[in-house]
MIZA-971278 format. One record per residue (C-alpha): residue in one letter; x, y, z; residue number from 1. Coordinates in nm, 2 decimals. Example, Ala and Ser with C-alpha at 12.3 -4.5 7.8 and 13.67 -1.06 7.14 Angstrom:
<rs>
R  aa    east   north      up    i
R   A    1.23   -0.45    0.78    1
R   S    1.37   -0.11    0.71    2
</rs>
This chain:
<rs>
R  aa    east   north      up    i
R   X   -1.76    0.15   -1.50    1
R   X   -1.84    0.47   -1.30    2
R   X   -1.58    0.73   -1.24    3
R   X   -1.83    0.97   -1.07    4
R   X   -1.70    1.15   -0.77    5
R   X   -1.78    1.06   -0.42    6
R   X   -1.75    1.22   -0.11    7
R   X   -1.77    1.06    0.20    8
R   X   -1.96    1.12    0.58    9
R   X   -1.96    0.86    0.85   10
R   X   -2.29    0.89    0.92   11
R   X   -2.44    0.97    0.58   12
R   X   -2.28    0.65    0.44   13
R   X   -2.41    0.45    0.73   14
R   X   -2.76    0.56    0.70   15
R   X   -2.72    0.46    0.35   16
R   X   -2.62    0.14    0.41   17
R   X   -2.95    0.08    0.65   18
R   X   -3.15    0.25    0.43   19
R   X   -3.06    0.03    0.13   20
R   X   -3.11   -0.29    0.39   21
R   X   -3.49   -0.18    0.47   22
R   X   -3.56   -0.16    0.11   23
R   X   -3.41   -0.52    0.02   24
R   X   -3.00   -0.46   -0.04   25
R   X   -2.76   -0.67    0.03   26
R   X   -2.39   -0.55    0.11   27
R   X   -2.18   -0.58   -0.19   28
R   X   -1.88   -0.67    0.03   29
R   X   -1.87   -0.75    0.42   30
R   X   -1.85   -0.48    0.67   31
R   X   -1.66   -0.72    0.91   32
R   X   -1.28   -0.75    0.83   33
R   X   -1.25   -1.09    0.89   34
R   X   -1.54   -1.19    0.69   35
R   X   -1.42   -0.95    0.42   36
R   X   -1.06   -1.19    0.39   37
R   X   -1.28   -1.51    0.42   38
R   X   -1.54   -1.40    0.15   39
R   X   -1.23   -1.30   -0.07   40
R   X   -1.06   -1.63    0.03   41
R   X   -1.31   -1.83   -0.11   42
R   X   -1.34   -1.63   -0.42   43
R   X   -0.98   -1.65   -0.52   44
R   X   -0.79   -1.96   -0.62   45
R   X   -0.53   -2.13   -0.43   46
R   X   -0.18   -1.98   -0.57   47
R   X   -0.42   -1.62   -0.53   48
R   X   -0.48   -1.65   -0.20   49
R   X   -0.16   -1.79   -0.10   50
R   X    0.02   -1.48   -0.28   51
R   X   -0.21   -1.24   -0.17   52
R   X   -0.34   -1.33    0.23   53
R   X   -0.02   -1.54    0.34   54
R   X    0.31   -1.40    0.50   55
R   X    0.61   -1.49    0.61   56
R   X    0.69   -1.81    0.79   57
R   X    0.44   -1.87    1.05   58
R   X    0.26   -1.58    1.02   59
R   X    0.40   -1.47    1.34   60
R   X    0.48   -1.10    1.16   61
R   X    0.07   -1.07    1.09   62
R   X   -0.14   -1.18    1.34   63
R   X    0.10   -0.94    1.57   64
R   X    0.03   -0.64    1.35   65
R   X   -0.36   -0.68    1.41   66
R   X   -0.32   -0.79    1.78   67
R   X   -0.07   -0.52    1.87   68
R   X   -0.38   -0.28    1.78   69
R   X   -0.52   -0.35    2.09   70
R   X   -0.24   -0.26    2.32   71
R   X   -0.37    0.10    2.27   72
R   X   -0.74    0.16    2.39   73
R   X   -0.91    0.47    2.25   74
R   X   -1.00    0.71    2.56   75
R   X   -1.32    0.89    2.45   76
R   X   -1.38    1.26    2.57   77
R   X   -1.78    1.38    2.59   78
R   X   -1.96    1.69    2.59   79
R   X   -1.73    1.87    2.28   80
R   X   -1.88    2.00    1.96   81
R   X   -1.85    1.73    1.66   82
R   X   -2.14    1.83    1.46   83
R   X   -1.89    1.93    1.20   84
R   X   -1.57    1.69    1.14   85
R   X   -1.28    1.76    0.93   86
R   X   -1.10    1.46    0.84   87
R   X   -0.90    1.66    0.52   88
R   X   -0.50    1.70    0.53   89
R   X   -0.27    1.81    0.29   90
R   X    0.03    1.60    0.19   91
R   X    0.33    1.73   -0.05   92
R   X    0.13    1.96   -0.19   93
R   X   -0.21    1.76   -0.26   94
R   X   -0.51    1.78   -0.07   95
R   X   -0.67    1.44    0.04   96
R   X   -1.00    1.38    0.22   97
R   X   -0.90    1.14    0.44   98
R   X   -0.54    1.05    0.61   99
R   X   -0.55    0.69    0.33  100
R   X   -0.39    0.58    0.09  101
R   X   -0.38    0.26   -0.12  102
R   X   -0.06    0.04   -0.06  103
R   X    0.10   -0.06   -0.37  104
R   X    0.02   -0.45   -0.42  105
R   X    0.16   -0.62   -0.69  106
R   X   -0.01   -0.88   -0.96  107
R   X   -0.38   -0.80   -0.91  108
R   X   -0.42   -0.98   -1.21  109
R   X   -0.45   -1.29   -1.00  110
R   X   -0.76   -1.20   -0.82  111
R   X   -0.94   -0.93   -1.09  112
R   X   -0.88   -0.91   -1.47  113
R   X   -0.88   -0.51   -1.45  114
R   X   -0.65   -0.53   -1.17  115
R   X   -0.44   -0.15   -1.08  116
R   X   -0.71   -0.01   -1.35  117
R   X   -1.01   -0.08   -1.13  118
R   X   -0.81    0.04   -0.85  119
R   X   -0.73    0.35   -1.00  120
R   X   -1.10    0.41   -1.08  121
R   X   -1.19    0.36   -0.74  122
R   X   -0.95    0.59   -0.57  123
R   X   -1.02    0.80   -0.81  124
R   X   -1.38    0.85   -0.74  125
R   X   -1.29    0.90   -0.39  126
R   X   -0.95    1.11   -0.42  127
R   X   -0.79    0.90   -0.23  128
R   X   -0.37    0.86   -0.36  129
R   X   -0.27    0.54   -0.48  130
R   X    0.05    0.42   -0.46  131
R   X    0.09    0.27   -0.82  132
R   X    0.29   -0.08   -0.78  133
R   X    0.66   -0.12   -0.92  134
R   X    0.45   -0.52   -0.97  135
R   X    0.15   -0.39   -1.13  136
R   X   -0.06   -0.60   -1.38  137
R   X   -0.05   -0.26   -1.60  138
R   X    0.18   -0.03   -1.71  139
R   X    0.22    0.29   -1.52  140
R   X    0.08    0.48   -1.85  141
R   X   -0.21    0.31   -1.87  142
R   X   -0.30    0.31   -1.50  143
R   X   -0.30    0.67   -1.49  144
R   X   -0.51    0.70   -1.82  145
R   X   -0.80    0.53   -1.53  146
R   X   -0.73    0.81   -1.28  147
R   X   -0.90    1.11   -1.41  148
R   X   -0.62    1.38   -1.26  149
R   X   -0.60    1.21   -0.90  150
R   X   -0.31    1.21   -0.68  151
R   X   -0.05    0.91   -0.78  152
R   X    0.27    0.84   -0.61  153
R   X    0.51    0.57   -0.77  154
R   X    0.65    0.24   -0.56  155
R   X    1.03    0.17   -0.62  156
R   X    1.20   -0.12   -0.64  157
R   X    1.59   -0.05   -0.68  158
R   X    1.66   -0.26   -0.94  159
R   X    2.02   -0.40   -1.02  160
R   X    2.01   -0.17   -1.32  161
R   X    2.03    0.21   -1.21  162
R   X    1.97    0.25   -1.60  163
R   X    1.62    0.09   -1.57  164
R   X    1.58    0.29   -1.17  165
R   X    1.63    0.62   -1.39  166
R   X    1.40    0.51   -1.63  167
R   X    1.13    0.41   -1.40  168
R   X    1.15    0.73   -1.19  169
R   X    1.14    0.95   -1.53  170
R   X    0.80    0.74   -1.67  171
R   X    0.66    0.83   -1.31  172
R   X    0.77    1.17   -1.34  173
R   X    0.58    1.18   -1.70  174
R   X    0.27    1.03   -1.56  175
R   X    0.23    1.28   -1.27  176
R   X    0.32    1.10   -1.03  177
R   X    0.33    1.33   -0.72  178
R   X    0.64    1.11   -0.50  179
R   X    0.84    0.83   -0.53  180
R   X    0.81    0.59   -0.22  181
R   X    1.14    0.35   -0.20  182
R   X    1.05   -0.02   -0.05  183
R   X    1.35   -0.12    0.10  184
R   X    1.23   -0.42    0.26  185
R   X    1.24   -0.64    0.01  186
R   X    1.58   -0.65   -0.16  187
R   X    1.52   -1.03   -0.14  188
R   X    1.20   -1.22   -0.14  189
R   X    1.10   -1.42    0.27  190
R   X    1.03   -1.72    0.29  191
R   X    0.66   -1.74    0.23  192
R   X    0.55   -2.10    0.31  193
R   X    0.18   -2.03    0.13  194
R   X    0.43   -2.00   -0.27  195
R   X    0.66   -2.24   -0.17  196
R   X    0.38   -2.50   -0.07  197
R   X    0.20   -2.44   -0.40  198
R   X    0.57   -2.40   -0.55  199
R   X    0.40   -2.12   -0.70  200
R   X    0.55   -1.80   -0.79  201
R   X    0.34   -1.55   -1.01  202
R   X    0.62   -1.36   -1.18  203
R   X    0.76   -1.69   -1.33  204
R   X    0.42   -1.68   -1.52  205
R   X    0.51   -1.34   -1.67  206
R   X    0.24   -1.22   -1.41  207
R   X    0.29   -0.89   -1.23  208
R   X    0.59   -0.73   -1.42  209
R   X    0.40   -0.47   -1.69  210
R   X    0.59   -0.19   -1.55  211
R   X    0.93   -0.40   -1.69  212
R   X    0.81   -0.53   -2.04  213
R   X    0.65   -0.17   -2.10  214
R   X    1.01   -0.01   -2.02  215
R   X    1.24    0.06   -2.31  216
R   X    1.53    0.04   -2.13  217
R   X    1.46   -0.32   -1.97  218
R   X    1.37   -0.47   -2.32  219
R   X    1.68   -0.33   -2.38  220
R   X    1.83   -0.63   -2.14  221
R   X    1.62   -0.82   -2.21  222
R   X    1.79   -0.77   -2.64  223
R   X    2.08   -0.79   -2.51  224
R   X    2.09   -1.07   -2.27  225
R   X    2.27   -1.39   -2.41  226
R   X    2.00   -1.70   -2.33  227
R   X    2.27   -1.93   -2.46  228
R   X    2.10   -2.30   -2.53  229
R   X    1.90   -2.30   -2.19  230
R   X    1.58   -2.41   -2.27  231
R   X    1.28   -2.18   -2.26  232
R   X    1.03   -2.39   -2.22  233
R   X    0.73   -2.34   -1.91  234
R   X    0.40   -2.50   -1.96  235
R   X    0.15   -2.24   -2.04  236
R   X    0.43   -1.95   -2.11  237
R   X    0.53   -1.86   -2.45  238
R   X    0.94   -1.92   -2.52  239
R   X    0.99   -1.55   -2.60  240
R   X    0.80   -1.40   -2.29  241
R   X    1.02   -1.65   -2.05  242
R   X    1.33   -1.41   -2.21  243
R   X    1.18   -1.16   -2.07  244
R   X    1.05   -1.35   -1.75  245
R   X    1.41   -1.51   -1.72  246
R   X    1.56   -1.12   -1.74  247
R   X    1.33   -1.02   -1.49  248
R   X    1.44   -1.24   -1.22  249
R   X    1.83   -1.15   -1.30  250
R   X    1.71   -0.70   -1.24  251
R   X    1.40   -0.76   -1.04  252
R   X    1.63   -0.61   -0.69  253
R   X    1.92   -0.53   -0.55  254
R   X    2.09   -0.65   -0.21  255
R   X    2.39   -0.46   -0.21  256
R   X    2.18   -0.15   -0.20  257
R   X    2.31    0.13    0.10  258
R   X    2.21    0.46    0.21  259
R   X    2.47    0.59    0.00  260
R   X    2.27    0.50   -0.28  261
R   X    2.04    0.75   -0.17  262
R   X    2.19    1.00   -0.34  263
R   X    2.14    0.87   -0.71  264
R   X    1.79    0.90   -0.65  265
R   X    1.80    1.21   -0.47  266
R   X    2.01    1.40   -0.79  267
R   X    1.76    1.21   -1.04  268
R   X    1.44    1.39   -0.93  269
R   X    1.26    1.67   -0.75  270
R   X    0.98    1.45   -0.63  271
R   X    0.95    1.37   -0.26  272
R   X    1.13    1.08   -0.18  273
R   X    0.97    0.84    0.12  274
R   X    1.15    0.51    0.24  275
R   X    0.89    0.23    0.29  276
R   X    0.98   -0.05    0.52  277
R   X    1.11    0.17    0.79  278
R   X    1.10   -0.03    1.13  279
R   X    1.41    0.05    1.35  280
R   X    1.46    0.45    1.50  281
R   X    1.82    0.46    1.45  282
R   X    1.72    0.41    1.05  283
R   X    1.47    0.69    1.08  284
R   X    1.75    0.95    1.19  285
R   X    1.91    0.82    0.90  286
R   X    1.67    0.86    0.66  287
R   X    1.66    1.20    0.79  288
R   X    2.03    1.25    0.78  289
R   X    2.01    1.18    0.40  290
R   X    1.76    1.39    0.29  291
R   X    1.46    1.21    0.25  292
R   X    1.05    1.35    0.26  293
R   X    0.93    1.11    0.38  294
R   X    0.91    0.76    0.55  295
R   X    0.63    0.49    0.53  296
R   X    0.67    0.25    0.84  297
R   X    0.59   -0.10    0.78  298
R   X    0.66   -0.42    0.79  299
R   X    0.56   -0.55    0.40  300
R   X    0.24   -0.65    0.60  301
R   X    0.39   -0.94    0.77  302
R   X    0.51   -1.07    0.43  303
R   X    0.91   -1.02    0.48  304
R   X    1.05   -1.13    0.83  305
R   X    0.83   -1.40    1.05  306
R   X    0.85   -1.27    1.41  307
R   X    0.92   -0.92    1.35  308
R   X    0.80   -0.58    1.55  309
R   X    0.47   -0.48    1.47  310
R   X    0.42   -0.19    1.30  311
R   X    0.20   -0.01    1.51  312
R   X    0.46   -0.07    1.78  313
R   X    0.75    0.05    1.55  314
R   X    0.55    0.39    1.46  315
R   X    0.62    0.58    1.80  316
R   X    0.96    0.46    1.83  317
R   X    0.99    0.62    1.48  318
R   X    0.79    0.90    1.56  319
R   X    1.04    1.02    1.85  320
R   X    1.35    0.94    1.67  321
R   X    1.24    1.23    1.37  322
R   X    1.11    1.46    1.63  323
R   X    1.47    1.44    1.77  324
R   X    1.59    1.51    1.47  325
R   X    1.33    1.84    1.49  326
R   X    1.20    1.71    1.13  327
R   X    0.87    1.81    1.07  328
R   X    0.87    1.52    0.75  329
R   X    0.53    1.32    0.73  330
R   X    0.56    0.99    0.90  331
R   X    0.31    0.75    0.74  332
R   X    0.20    0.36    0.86  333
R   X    0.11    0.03    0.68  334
R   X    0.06   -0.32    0.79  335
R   X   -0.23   -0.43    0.98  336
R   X   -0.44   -0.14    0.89  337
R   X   -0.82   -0.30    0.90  338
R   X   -1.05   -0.06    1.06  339
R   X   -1.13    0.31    1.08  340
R   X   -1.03    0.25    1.47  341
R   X   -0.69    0.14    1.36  342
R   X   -0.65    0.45    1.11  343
R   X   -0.74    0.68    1.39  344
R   X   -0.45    0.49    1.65  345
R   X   -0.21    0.52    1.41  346
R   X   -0.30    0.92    1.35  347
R   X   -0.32    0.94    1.74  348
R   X    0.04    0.77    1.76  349
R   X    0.25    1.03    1.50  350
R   X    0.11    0.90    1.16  351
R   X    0.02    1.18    0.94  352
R   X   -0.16    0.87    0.73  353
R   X   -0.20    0.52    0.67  354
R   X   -0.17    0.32    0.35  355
R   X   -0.42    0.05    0.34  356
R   X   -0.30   -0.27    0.18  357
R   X   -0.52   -0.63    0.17  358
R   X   -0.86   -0.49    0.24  359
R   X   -0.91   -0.31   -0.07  360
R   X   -0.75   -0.64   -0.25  361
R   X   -1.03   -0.84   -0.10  362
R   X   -1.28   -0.61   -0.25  363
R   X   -1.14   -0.54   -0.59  364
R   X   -1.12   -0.97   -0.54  365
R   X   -1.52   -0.97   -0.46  366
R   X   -1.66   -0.74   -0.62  367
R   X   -1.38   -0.52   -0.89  368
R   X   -1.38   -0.17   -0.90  369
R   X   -1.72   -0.11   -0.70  370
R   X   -1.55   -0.36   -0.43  371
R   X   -1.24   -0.13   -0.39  372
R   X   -1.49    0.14   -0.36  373
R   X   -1.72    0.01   -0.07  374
R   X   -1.42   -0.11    0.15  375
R   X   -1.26    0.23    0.11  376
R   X   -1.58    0.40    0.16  377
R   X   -1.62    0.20    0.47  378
R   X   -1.32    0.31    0.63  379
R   X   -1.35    0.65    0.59  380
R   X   -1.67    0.64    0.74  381
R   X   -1.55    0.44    1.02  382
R   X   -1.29    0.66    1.05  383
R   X   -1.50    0.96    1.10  384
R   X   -1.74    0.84    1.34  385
R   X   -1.46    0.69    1.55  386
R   X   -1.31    1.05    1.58  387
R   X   -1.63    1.24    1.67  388
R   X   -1.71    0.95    1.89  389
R   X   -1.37    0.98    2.05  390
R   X   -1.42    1.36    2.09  391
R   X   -1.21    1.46    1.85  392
R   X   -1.35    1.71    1.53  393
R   X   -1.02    1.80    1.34  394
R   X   -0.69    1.57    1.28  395
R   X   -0.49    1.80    1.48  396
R   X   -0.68    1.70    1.79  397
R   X   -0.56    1.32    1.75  398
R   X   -0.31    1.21    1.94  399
R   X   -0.14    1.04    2.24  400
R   X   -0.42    1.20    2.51  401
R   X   -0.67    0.97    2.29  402
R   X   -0.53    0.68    2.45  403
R   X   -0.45    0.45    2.70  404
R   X   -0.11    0.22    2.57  405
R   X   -0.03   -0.06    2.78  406
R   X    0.31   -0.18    2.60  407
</rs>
């Protein structure tokens, strides 16, 4: 597949798009959100879709991350000069076109056979960061060797085993990874009703844990582990992968984990370090008490806790805790991110960026690598046009005097 650069403008890439329809095209994915997760819906298979589009409980957690968007109404301003956007910011050091990056999902290999590859092909031809996933389909290595140079950051999960933590964070460090982004939410799995109606959960099928069988130190455990006489046997699943499977499940996360911890981490590496899964303020000013880069507010997109705060809602709440802190760290958002509109409320409420989670999925899920591509393309051209549109030429120009928040 291509790897050929592409830069994005909002209204080049929608003249495209009409000039491709008056010549006979047809979209390769669907502009409107919701038909882009129904069109993926039906592509996928059941335990696919169920991993992939459900949450938590009732759903509660998701719907209220989309409808929260519209508590805050974007206040357009006329009559100023947008006839030249800049929609380019600089984050630890790289330079990014857009305020996006990918979310780090994990087992892709249930919707696309190339999975984080074709990912990493598409960001790459778009510079946009991707946040490899500690639940990959692909080893780290071998995601990278798809990326042609681009920005990579590395998602943690703080295993049981600080042995295999180091190791991770030193494979991430090798493969140029630019920050390691902590997800802290998930120290246990919620109570997703979509698995446990299918009883189905991917990593029992050795599904989504490359980044562990490609790690010397967790095959390792896995050599080491006594299996006693328990039986190995899982249709479709070979004996000797279960091991591993079986070891997996015994590392996979820790719930005893504390900010103390932080401090492992922090004398392991010189990378940025963000926490992912921030919600509550009084845990931003201690993220900032310990040190940390960075912090990724979100809520596991709805996946975690039913009935929990909305991210958007959480983000200003965040947003002043830091600044009381006088911390000039980047603040970034997921969860609930489906439009260019939403990317530029987020920007307008103290994100420096969003990660972008379940749309790109349902392209790579339609269409592989040239679906991750079009969604992506889409929403940085939405995203531009809804900035000029809104008055606004530069990032530094969005923010709370864009809206009108009714909360």
């Amino acid at each position: 597949m291509s790897t050929d650069k592409i830069t994005v403008s909002g209204p080049a890439r929608q003249s495209e798009i009409y000039v491709k329809g008056a010549m006979g095209a047809k979209p390769i994915v669907p502009f409107d959100p919701y038909k882009l997760e129904q069109a993926a819906k039906d592509k996928m298979n059941a335990n696919a879709a169920g991993y992939i589009i459900g949450g938590a409980g009732t759903d509660e957690t998701i719907r209220e991350n989309r409808s929260a968007f519209a508590k805050h109404r974007i206040y357009p301003r006329m009559l100023r000069d947008v006839s030249q956007r800049n929609t380019s910011l600089e984050l630890f050091g790289d330079s990014l076109p857009a305020p996006i990056l990918t979310c780090p999902i994990g087992v892709l290999e249930m919707i696309h056979e190339d999975a984080d590859k074709a990912v990493a092909r598409a960001v790459s031809q778009l510079d946009i960061p991707m946040i490899i996933s500690n639940q990959a389909s692909y080893s780290m290595e071998s995601i990278v060797s798809e990326m042609d140079g681009s920005t990579r950051w590395f998602q943690l999960y703080w295993s049981k085993s600080n042995e295999l933590v180091e190791s991770l964070v030193r494979r991430a460090e090798k493969s140029g990874c630019s920050a390691i982004a902590v997800t802290l939410d998930t120290t246990m799995l919620g109570w997703r009703v979509q698995d446990l109606d299918l009883m189905h959960l991917p990593f029992l099928r050795g599904q989504g844990i490359a980044q562990y069988t490609s790690d010397p130190v967790f095959n390792n455990i896995v050599a080491e582990m006594d299996f006693g006489a328990e039986s190995m046997i899982v249709p479709g699943v070979d004996p000797e992968e279960f091991k591993a499977i079986k070891a997996f499940t015994g590392v996979y996360s820790r719930p005893s984990i504390t900010w103390e911890d932080l401090k492992f981490l922090r004398d392991l590496t010189s990378l940025p370090i963000l926490l992912k899964g921030i919600l509550h303020p009084e845990d931003a000013s201690l993220a900032i008490a310990h040190g940390v880069d960075g912090i990724i507010v979100s809520n596991h997109g709805g996946r975690q806790v039913d009935g929990a705060i909305a991210a958007i809602d959480a983000l200003p709440r965040v947003v002043e805790a830091v600044n009381k802190e006088n911390s000039n760290i980047p603040i970034l958002m997921d969860s609930g991110i489906r439009t260019g509109a939403d990317i530029f409320k987020a920007i307008a409420l103290g994100a420096r960026a969003v990660c972008v989670g379940r749309p790109y999925a349902y392209g790579l899920a339609l269409a592989g690598q040239q679906g991750v591509v079009e969604v992506l393309s889409n929403l940085m051209a939405e995203f531009e046009l809804t900035m000029a549109l809104a008055g606004c030429s530069e990032l530094s120009e969005i923010n709370k005097s864009c809206l009108l928040s009714n909360n």
